[in-house]
N, C-alpha and C positions, 0 to 999 in steps of 0.2 A: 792356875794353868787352865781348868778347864772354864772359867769365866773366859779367859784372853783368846781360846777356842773357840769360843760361841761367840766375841764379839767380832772375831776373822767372819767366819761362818755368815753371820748377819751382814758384815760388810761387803762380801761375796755376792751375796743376793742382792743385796739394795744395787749395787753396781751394775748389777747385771741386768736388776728392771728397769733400772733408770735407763741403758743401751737400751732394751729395747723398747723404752717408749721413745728414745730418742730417734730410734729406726725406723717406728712406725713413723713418729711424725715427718722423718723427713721425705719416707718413699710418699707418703700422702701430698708432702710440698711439691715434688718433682714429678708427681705422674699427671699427663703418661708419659711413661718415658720409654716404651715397647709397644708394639702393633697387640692390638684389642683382640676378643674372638667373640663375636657373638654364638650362643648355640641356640639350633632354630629344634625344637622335638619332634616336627613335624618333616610328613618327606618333600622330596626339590621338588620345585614347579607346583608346590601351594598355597594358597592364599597368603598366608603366616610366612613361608619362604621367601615369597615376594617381598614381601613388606620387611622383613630382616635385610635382605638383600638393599632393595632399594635404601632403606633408613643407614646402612653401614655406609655405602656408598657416598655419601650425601654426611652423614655424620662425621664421617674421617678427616674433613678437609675441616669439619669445627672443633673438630679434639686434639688434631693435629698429628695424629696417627695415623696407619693401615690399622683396617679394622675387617678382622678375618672371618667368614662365616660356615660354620660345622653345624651337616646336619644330625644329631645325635636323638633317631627314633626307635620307638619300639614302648608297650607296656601305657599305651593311648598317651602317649607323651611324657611318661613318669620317668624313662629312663635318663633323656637328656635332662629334663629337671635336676633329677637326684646329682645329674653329675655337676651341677651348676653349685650345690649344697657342699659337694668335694672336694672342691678346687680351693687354692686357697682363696682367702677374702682380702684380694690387693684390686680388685675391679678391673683384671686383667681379663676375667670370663663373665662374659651379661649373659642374662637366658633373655630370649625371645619370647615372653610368654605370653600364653593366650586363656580365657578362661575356662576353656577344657585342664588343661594340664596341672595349672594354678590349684583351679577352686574345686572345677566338676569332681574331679576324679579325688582328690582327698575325701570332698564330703561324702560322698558315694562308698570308698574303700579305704584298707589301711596299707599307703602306700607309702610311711618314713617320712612325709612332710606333711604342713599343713599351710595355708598361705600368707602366714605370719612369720614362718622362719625366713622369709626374704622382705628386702627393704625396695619399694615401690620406686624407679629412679623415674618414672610417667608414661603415659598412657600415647599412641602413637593414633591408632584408629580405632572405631568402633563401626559394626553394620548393623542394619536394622532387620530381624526375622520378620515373614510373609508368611501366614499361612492363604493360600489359593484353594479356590473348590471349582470346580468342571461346571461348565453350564447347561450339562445334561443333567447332574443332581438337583436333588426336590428341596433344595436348601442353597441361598444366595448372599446370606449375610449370618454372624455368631446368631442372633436370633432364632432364626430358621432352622439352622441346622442343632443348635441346642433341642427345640421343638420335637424336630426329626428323629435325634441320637435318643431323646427319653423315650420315645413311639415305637422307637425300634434300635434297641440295646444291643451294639456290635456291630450293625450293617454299614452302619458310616466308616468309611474308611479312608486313610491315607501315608500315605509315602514318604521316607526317608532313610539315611541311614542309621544305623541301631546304635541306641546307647550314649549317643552326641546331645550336642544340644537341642537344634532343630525338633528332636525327637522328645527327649526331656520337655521342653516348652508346650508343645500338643499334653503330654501325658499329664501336666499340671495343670494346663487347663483343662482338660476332660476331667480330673480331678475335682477342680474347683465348681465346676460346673455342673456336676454330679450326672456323668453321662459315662457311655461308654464307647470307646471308638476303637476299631481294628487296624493296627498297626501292619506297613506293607512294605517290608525291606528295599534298599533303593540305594545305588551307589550314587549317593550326592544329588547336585539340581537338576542337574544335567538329564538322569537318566527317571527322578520323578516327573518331571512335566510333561514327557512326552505320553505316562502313564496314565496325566490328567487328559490330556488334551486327547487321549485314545479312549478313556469312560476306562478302563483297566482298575481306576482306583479315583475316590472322590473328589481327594482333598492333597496337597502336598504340603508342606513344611519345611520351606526353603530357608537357607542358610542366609541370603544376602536380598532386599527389595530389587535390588537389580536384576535377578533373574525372572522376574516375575510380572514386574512393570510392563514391557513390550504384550504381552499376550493380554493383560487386564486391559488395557488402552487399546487393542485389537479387538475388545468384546469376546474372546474367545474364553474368558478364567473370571471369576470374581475375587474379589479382594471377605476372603473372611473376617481375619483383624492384624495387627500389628505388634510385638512385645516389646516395642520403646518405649519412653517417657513422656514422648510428644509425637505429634504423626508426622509423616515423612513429607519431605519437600513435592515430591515425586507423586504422591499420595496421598494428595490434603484429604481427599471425602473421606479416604479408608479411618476407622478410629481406633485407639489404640484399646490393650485390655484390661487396661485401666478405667478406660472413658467407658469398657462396658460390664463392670463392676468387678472387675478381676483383678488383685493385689499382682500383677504378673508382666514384672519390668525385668527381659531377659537377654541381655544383651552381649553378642559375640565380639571381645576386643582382644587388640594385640598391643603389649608395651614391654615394657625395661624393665628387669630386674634384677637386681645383686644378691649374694647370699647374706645373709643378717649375720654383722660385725665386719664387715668393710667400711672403712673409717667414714666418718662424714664429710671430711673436705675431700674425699673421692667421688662420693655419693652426688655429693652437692656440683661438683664439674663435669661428671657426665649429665647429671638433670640440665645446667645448663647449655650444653652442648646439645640437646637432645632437640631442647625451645627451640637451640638456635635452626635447628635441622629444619623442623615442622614450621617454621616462619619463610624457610628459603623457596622462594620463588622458583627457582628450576626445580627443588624437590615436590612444590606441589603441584607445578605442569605433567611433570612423571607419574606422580600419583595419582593424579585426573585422569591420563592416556592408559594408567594400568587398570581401573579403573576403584581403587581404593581410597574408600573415604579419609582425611586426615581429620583425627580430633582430638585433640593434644589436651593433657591435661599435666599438670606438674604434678609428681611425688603425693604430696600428703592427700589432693584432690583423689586421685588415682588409687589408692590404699582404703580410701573409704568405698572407692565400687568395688574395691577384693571385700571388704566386708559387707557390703550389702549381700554380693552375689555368696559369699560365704553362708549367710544368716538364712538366706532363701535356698539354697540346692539342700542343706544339712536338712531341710524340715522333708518330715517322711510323708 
């Protein structure tokens, strides 16, 4: 009897995983088969909410859904993250992430994720940081002001907001450089340049080359260095801080992400939907006009810059 108990028992359960792998596979075969929700972490009318906004837009008519967008901030991004981690894993909720929320802020603190518990579906855009210096200061290129910053320890200084990246980027390379620079709080680019261009503060540390280009081509800012991989289209002379001996490739992106264990034939159709979005010609006119860069990378490309940038913020 109690054999014929335990083989019920067992038949019971096999039954029942088999339904739901039979489940899983099939909502994997039929999705989507419901309107999307992207969550952006950041709040409306920024950079990251454009670019969520604009990519849902523009992605919905490839996936063949509504694709809804919630901004879910607070906790420098970690909270709408987390809740991307909660939902269930059917790719009915993408995070809109950006390397703040991803990578910064795990490696920095201990906030329940780290950037391997989500699976990369790609990479949508990336911008190039500028650090700028006033052309009243006694320093006009990294050179110079390396020189300057050893000569006189603290008085160099510049602008950003706290605890981002912008600011991070400067701090690692004073770091590397073995200098030290005075940090000058600043709500974003907007309200450091004006700080440059009044002598208030030396240097800025802007978030995007775009903010920065008009005033260096004006003669009025010099171009310090760059933290891309290669120099900017915009900015062939400027060099990057690599080309001036600094390991320091640090670049602000926004892409796609699922929570890890969302199937992979789900995985694998919003990736392609995603290509198909960043190849579409009215989505890159829009993107031009807004004036965000596209640079699309698929899934496993995309996974390797969360670990680069993962490998380089963790070092103290």
């Amino acid at each position: 009897m109690k054999k014929l108990t335990r083989l019920i028992i067992l038949s019971v359960l096999g039954a029942a995983t088999l339904a739901l792998a039979v489940a899983s596979t099939a909502s994997a075969v039929d999705y989507p088969a419901k309107p999307v929700t992207f969550v952006v972490t950041w709040p409306a009318g920024g950079s990251t909410d454009i670019t969520g906004r604009m990519t849902a837009s523009y992605m919905s008519n490839h996936l063949g859904v509504p694709i809804a967008v919630v901004n879910r901030v607070g906790g420098v991004g970690t909270i709408g993250t987390r809740s991307v981690l909660d939902a269930p894993k059917d790719g009915y909720t993408v995070l809109v992430t950006t390397v703040g929320n991803q990578v910064l802020q795990p490696a920095v603190r201990d906030v329940g994720f780290i950037p391997r518990d989500f699976i990369p579906v790609g990479q949508i855009s990336a911008r190039t940081m500028l650090v700028v210096g006033g052309k009243s200061q006694p320093y006009s290129d990294a050179k110079s002001l390396i020189a300057y910053a050893k000569a006189n320890p603290g008085k160099a200084t510049f602008a950003s907001p706290s605890k981002v990246l912008p600011w991070r980027a400067v701090m690692k390379f004073a770091k590397a450089a073995g200098i030290k620079l005075k940090h000058i709080p600043a709500k974003g680019d907007a309200k450091s340049l004006p700080m440059v261009l009044g002598g208030h503060v030396g240097m800025a540390s802007l978030g995007d080359v775009s903010a920065g280009v008009s005033h260096i081509k004006a003669g009025n800012m010099n171009a310090i260095g760059i933290f891309s991989a290669e120099r900017h289209h915009a900015l062939p002379d400027t060099p990057t801080m690599k080309e001036l001996g600094f390991d320091l490739v640090l670049v602000p992106w926004t892409g796609l992400a699922v929570a890890k264990g969302t199937p992979p034939e789900i995985v694998k159709k919003l990736s392609e939907a995603l290509k198909k979005t960043t190849e579409d010609k009215a989505f890159l006119k829009f993107a031009k006009n807004s004036g965000t860069s596209v640079n699309y990378l698929d899934g496993p490309a995309f996974g390797k810059i969360w670990d680069r940038d993962w490998n380089t913020y963790r070092q103290k």
